[in-house]
Backbone bond lengths (Angstrom), bond angles and torsions (degrees), N, CA, C in turn:
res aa  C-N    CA-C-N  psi(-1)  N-CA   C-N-CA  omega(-1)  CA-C   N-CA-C  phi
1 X - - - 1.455 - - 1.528 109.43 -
2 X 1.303 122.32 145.10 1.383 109.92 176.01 1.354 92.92 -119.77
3 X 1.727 88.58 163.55 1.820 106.93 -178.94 1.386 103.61 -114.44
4 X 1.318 123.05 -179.39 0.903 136.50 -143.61 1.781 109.44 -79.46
5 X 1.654 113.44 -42.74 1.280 137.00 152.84 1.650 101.47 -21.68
6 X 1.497 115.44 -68.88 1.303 110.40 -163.85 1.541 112.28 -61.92
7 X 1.640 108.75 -49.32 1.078 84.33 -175.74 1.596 133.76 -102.70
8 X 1.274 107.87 37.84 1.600 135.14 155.01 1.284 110.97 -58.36
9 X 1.515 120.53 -54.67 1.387 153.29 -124.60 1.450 105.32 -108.61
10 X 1.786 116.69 -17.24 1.285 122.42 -164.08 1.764 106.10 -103.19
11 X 1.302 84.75 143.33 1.807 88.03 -172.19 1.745 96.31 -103.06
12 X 1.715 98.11 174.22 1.426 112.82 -150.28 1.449 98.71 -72.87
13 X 1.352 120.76 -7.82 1.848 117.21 178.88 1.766 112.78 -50.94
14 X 1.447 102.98 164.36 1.407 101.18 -179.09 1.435 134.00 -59.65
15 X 1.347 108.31 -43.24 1.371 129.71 -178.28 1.848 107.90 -74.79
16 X 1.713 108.68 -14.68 1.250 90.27 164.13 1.746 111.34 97.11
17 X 1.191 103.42 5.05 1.809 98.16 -159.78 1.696 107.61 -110.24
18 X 1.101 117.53 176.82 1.258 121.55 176.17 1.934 92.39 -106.18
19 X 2.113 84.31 131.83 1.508 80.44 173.12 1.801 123.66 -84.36
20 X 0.825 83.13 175.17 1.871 92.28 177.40 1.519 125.24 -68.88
21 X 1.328 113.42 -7.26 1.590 129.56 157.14 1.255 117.32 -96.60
22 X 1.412 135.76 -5.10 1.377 130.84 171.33 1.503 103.29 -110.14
23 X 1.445 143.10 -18.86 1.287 140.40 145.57 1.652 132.21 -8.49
24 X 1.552 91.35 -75.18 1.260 93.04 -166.92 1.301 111.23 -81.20
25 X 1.429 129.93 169.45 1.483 128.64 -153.39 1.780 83.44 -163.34
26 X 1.717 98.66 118.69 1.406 119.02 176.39 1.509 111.11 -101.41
27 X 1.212 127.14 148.12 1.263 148.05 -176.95 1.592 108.65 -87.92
28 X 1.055 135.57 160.23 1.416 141.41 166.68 1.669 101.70 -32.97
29 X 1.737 98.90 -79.75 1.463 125.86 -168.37 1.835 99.14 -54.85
30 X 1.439 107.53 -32.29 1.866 86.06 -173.60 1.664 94.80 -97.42
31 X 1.064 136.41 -9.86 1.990 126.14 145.26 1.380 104.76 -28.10
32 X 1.916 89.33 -80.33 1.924 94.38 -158.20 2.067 115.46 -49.10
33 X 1.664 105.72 -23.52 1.286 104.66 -156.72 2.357 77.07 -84.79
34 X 0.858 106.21 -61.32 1.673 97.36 177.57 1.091 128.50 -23.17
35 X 1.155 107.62 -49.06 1.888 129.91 178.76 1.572 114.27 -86.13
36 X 1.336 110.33 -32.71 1.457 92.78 163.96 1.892 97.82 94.60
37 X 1.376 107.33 20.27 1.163 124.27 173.29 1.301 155.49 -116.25
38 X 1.077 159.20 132.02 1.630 131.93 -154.43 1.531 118.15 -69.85
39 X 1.358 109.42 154.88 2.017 94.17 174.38 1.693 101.93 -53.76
40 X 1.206 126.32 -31.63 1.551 113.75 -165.49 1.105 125.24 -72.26
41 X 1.742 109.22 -26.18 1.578 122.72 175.02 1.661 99.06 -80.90
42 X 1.152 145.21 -6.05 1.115 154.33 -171.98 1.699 91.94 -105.15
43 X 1.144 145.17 -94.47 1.318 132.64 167.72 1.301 135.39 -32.89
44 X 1.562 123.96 -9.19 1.116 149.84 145.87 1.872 111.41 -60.48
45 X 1.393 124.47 -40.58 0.755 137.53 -166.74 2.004 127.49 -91.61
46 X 1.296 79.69 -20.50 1.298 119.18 174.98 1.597 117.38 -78.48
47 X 1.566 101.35 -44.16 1.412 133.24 -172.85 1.610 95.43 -81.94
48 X 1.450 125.96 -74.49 1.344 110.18 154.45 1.030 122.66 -1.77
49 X 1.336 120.47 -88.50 1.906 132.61 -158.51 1.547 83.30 107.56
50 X 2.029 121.23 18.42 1.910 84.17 179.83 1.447 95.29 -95.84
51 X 1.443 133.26 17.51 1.646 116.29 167.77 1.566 103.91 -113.23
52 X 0.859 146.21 157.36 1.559 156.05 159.05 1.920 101.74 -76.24
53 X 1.529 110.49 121.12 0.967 113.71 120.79 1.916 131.86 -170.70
54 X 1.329 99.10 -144.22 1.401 116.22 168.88 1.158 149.68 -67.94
55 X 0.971 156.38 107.16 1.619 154.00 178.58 1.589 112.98 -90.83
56 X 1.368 138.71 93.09 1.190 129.56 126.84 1.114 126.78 -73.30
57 X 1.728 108.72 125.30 1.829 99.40 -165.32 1.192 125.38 45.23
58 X 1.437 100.40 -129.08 1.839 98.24 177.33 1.591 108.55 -89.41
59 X 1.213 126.34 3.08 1.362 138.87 -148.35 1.985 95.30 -84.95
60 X 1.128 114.35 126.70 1.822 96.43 175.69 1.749 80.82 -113.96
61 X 1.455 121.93 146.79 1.306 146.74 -179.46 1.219 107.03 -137.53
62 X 1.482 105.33 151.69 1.455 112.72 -175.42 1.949 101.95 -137.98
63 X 1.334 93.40 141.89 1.865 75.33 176.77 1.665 74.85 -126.14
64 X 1.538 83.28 -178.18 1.601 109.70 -153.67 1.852 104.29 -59.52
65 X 1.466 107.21 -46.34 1.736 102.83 178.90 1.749 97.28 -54.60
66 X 0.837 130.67 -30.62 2.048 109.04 -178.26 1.525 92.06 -74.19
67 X 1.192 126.76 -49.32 1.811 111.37 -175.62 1.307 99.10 -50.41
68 X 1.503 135.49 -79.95 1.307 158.52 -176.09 1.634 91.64 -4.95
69 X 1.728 98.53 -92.44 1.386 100.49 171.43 1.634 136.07 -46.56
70 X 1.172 106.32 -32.55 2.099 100.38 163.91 1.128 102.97 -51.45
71 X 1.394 129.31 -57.34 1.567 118.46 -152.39 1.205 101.17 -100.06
72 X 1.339 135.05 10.91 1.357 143.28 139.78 1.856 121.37 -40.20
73 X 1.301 82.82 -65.34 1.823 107.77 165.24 1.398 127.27 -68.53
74 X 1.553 114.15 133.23 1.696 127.91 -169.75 1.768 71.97 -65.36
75 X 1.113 117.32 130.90 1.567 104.64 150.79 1.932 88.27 -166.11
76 X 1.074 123.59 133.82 1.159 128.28 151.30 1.635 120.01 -120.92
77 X 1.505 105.97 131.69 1.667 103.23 -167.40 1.930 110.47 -120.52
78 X 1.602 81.26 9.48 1.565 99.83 162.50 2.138 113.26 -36.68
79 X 1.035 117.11 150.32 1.115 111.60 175.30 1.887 96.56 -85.83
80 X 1.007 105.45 132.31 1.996 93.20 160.82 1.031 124.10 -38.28
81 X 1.121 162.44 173.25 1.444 149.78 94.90 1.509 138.17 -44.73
82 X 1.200 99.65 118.83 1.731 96.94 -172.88 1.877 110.22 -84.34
83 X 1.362 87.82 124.80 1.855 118.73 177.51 1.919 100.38 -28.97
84 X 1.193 120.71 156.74 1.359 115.32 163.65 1.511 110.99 -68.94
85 X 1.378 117.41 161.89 1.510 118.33 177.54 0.978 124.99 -56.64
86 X 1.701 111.00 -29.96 1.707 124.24 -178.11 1.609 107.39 -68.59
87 X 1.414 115.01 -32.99 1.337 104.84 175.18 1.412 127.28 -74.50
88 X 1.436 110.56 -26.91 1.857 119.15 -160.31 1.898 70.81 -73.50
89 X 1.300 143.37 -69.38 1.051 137.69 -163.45 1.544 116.15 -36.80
90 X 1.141 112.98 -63.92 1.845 108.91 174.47 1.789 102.27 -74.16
91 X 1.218 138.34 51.67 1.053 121.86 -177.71 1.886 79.68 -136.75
92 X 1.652 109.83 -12.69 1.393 74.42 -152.81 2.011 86.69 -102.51
């Protein structure tokens, strides 16, 4: 018998199923560790609007199409690096 969960949960394919890229559901901390990024550039990113995601409660979630699409996008939210002091000086 199915309940109601399932068939919320089911995408428009024939067989009816949830695929294997809309499943899994990432956390802040397992984003930044995926991406290879800090939680702050990840809450930075969030703050943007340049990642897609979720809000349960206080909970922000990400499933795999918001990763997909970030790294889809030219976007780097890296901070720059600032030049040594000796240079901003002969620069100016």
């Amino acid at each position: 018998m199915e309940n109601n969960y399932d068939r919320m949960n089911t995408d428009n394919t024939s067989d009816g199923k949830i695929s294997e890229t809309d499943k899994k559901i990432y956390s802040r901390k397992e984003v930044a560790l995926y991406l290879g990024i800090s939680l702050a550039t990840v809450d930075r990113a969030i703050a943007n609007r340049d990642i897609g995601f979720c809000r349960v409660g206080a909970r922000v979630l990400f499933q795999e199409f918001h990763i997909q699409e970030y790294l889809n996008r030219d976007v780097s939210l890296a901070k720059p690096k600032r030049a040594p002091r000796g240079l901003l000086a002969l620069a100016r």
